[in-house]
C-alpha positions as CSV (number, residue, x, y, z in Angstrom):
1,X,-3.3,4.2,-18.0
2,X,-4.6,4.7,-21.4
3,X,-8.0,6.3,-22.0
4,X,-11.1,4.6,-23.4
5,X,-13.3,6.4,-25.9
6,X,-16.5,4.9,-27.0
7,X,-14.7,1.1,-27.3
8,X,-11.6,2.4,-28.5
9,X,-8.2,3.5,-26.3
10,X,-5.9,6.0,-27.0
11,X,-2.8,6.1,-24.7
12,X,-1.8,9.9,-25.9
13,X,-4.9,11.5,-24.1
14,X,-4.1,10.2,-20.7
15,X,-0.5,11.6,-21.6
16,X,-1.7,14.6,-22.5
17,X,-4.1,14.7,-19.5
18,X,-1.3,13.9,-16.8
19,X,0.8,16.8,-18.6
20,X,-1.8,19.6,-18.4
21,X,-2.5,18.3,-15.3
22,X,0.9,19.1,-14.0
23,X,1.0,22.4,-15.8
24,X,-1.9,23.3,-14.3
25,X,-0.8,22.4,-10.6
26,X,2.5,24.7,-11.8
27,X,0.5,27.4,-12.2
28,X,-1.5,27.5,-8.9
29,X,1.9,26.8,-7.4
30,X,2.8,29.9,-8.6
31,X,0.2,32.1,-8.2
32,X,0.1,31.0,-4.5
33,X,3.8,31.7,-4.4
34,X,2.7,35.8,-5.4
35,X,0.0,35.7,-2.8
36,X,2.5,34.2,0.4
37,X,5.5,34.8,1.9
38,X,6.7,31.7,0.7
39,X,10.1,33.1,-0.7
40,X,10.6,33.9,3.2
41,X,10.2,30.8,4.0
42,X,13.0,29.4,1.5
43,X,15.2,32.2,2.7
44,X,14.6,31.2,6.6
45,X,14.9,27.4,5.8
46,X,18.0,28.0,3.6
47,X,19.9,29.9,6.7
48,X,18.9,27.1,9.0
49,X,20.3,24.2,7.2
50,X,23.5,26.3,6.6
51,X,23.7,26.7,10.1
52,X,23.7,23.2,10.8
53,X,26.3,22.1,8.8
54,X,27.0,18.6,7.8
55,X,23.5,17.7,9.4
56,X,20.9,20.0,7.4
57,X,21.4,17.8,4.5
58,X,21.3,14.9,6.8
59,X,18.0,16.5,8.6
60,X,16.5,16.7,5.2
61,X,17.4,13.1,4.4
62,X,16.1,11.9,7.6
63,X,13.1,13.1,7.2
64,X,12.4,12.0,3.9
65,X,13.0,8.4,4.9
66,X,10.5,8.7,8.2
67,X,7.6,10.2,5.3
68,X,8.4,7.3,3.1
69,X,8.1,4.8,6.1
70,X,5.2,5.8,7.4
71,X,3.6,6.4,4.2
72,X,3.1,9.7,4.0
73,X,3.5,11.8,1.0
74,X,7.3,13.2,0.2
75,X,7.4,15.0,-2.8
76,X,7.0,18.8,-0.2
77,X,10.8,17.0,1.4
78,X,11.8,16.7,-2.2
79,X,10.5,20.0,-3.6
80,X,12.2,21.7,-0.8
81,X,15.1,20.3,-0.8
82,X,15.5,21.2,-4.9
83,X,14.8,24.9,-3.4
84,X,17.6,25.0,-0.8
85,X,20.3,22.9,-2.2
86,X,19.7,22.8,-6.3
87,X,19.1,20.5,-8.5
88,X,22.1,18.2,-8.4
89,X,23.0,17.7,-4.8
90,X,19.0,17.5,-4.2
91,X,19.2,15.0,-6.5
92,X,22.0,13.0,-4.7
93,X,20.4,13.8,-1.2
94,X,17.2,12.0,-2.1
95,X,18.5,9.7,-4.2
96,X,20.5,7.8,-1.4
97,X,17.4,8.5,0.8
98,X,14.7,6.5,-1.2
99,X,16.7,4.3,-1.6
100,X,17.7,3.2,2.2
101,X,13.9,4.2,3.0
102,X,13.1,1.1,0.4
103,X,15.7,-1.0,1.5
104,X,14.6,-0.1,5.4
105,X,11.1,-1.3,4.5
106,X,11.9,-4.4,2.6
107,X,14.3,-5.5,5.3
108,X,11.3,-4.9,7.4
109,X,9.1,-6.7,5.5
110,X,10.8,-9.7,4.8
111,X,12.2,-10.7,8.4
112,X,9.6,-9.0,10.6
113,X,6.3,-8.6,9.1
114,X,6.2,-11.0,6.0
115,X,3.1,-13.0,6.9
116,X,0.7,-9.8,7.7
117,X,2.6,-8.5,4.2
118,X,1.7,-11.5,2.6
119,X,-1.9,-11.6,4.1
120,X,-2.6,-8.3,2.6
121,X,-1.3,-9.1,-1.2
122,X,-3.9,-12.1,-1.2
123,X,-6.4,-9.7,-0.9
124,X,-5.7,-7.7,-4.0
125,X,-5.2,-9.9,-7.3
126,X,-2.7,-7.3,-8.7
127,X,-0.8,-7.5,-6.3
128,X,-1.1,-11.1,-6.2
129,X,-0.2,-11.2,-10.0
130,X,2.8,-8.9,-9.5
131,X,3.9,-10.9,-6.6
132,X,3.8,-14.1,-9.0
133,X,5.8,-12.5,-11.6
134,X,8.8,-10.9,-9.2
135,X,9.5,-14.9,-8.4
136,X,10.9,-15.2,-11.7
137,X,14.8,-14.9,-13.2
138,X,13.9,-11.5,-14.2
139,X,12.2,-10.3,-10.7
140,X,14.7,-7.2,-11.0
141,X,12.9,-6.0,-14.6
142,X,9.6,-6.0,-12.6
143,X,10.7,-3.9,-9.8
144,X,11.9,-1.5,-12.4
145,X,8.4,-1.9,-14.4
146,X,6.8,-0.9,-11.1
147,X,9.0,1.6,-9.8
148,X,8.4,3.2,-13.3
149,X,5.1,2.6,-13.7
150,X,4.0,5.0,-10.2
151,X,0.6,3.0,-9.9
152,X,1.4,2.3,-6.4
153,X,2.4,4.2,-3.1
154,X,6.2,4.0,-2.9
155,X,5.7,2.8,0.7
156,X,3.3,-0.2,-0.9
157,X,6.2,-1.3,-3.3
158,X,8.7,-1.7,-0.7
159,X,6.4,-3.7,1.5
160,X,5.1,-5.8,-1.9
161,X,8.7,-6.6,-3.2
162,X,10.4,-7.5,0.8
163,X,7.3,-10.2,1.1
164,X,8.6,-11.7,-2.6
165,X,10.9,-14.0,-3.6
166,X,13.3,-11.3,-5.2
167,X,16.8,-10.9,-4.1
168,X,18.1,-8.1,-1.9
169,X,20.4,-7.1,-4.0
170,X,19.1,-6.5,-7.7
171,X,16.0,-5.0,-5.7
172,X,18.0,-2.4,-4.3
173,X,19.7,-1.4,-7.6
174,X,16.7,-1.5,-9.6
175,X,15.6,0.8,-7.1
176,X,18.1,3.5,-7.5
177,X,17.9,3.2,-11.3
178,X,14.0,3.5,-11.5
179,X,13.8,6.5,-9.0
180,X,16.3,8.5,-10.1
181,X,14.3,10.2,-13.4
182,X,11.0,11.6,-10.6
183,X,13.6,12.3,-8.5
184,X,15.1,14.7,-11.1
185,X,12.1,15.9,-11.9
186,X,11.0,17.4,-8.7
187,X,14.5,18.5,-7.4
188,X,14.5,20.6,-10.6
189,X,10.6,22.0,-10.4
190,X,11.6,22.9,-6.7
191,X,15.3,24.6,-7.6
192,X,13.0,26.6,-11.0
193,X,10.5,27.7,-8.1
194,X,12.9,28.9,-5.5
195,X,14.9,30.7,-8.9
196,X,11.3,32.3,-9.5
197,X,10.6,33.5,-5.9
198,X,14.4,35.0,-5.6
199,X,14.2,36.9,-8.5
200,X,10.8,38.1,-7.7
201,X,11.5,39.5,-4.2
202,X,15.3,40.8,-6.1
203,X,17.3,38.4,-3.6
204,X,18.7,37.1,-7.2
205,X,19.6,39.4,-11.1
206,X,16.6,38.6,-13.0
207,X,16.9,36.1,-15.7
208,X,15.8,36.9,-19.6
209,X,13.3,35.3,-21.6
210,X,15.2,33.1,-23.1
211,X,16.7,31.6,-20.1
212,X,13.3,31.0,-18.4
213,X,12.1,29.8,-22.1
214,X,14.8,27.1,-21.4
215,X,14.3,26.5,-18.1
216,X,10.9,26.0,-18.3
217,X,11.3,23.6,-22.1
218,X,13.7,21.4,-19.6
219,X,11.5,21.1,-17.1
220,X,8.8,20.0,-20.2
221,X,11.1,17.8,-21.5
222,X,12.1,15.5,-18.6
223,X,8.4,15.6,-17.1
224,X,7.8,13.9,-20.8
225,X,10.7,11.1,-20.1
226,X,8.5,10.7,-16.8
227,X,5.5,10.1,-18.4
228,X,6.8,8.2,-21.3
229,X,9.0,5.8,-18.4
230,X,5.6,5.2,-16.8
231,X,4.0,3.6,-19.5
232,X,6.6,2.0,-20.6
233,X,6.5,0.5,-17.0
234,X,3.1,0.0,-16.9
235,X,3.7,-2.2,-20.4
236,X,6.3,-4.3,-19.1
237,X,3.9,-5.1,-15.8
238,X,1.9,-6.1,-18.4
239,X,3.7,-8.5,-20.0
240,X,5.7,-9.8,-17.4
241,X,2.3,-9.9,-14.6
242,X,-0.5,-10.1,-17.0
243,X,-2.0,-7.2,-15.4
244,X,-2.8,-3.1,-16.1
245,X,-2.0,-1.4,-13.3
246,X,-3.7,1.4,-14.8
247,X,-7.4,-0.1,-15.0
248,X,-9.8,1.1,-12.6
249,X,-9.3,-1.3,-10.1
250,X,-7.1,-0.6,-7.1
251,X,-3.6,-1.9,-7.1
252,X,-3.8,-2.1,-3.3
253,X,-3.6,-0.6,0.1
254,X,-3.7,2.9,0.0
């Protein structure tokens, strides 16, 4: 969304906003971290889903998918999965979970509950507008655009995109693609923290400045390509819907 100053817009400042915004939740992060036994926790959870075997990352997985179902917010599952497993398999882990949890609820919504779906996106005119714009050749781009764009509950998408007209398919690989950069994201900020809290409480050798310097510049860098994916998103809905998903006015449901 780009921000309005007496009649004039400048798309940097909500940037910039959303950045220090995230900086800022960082830092109470952290300083919560000092103040609980949170590192504990990681330690405890981390013995746990070695124990199990094949089935703590399937647990995790699991569990991920149910949140996403049912609407409920999964970044924690994501966060905490980046703090027990890393970065990369994290990455991997949710990456196949989002995407059977989208694929779960456009199944659903396109064989079971399209009319109630369908009911709903008359009721909002962006979603109406969006819905117009996935019936045509290049339905897939606008599932990107909105995956990208983060305007909408993920659980909202799925639901919006099973009651359209796009194929199964290109839905499903659009998918991947689009939610693989926030998925990176967080695995990463949830690996950094756990790094933090180890070396805090000496589980881990502590790391110099210049390796936290970089960590930290990465973790900059690709919340950045976030932002700068979801307004490019947010342009293509645009163009494609004829409609800012960033104005005021809600997209839908919440």
């Amino acid at each position: 969304m780009d921000q309005t100053v007496n009649g004039r817009t400048y798309p940097h400042l909500w940037t910039a906003g959303k950045l220090f915004l995230f900086l800022l939740i960082v830092a109470g992060l952290v300083l919560l971290a000092r103040n609980a036994p949170i590192d504990q926790t990681i330690a405890w959870l981390t013995a746990e889903v070695e124990a199990l075997g094949i089935w703590g990352p399937l647990a995790f997985g699991g569990l991920f998918v149910l949140f996403t179902v049912f609407f409920l917010p999964a970044t924690p599952v994501v966060l905490a999965s980046g703090a027990v497993f890393g970065t990369l398999f994290a990455t991997a882990l949710i990456s196949a979970a989002s995407t059977l949890s989208a694929a779960l609820s456009f199944l659903g919504s396109r064989y079971v509950a399209h009319e109630r779906v369908a009911a709903r996106i008359r009721r909002y005119p962006k979603l109406g507008a969006v819905y117009r714009a996935l019936a045509g050749p290049d339905g897939w781009k606008v599932v990107v655009a909105v995956r990208l764009s983060h305007a909408m509950p993920f659980g909202v998408q799925n639901l919006l995109f099973g009651a359209s007209p796009v194929r199964f398919v290109p839905f499903l690989a659009a998918t991947w693609a689009a939610m693989l950069p926030g998925t990176i994201l967080y695995a990463y900020l949830g690996h950094l923290g756990a790094a933090a809290l180890q070396e805090g409480a000496g589980t881990e050798p502590a790391a110099g400045v210049e390796s936290w310097a970089l960590r930290v510049g990465g973790l900059i860098v690709a919340l950045l390509a976030v932002l700068y994916v979801g307004q490019l998103g947010r342009r293509i809905v645009r163009e494609k819907a004829h409609v800012d998903l960033g104005a005021n006015e809600p997209a839908g449901p919440s």
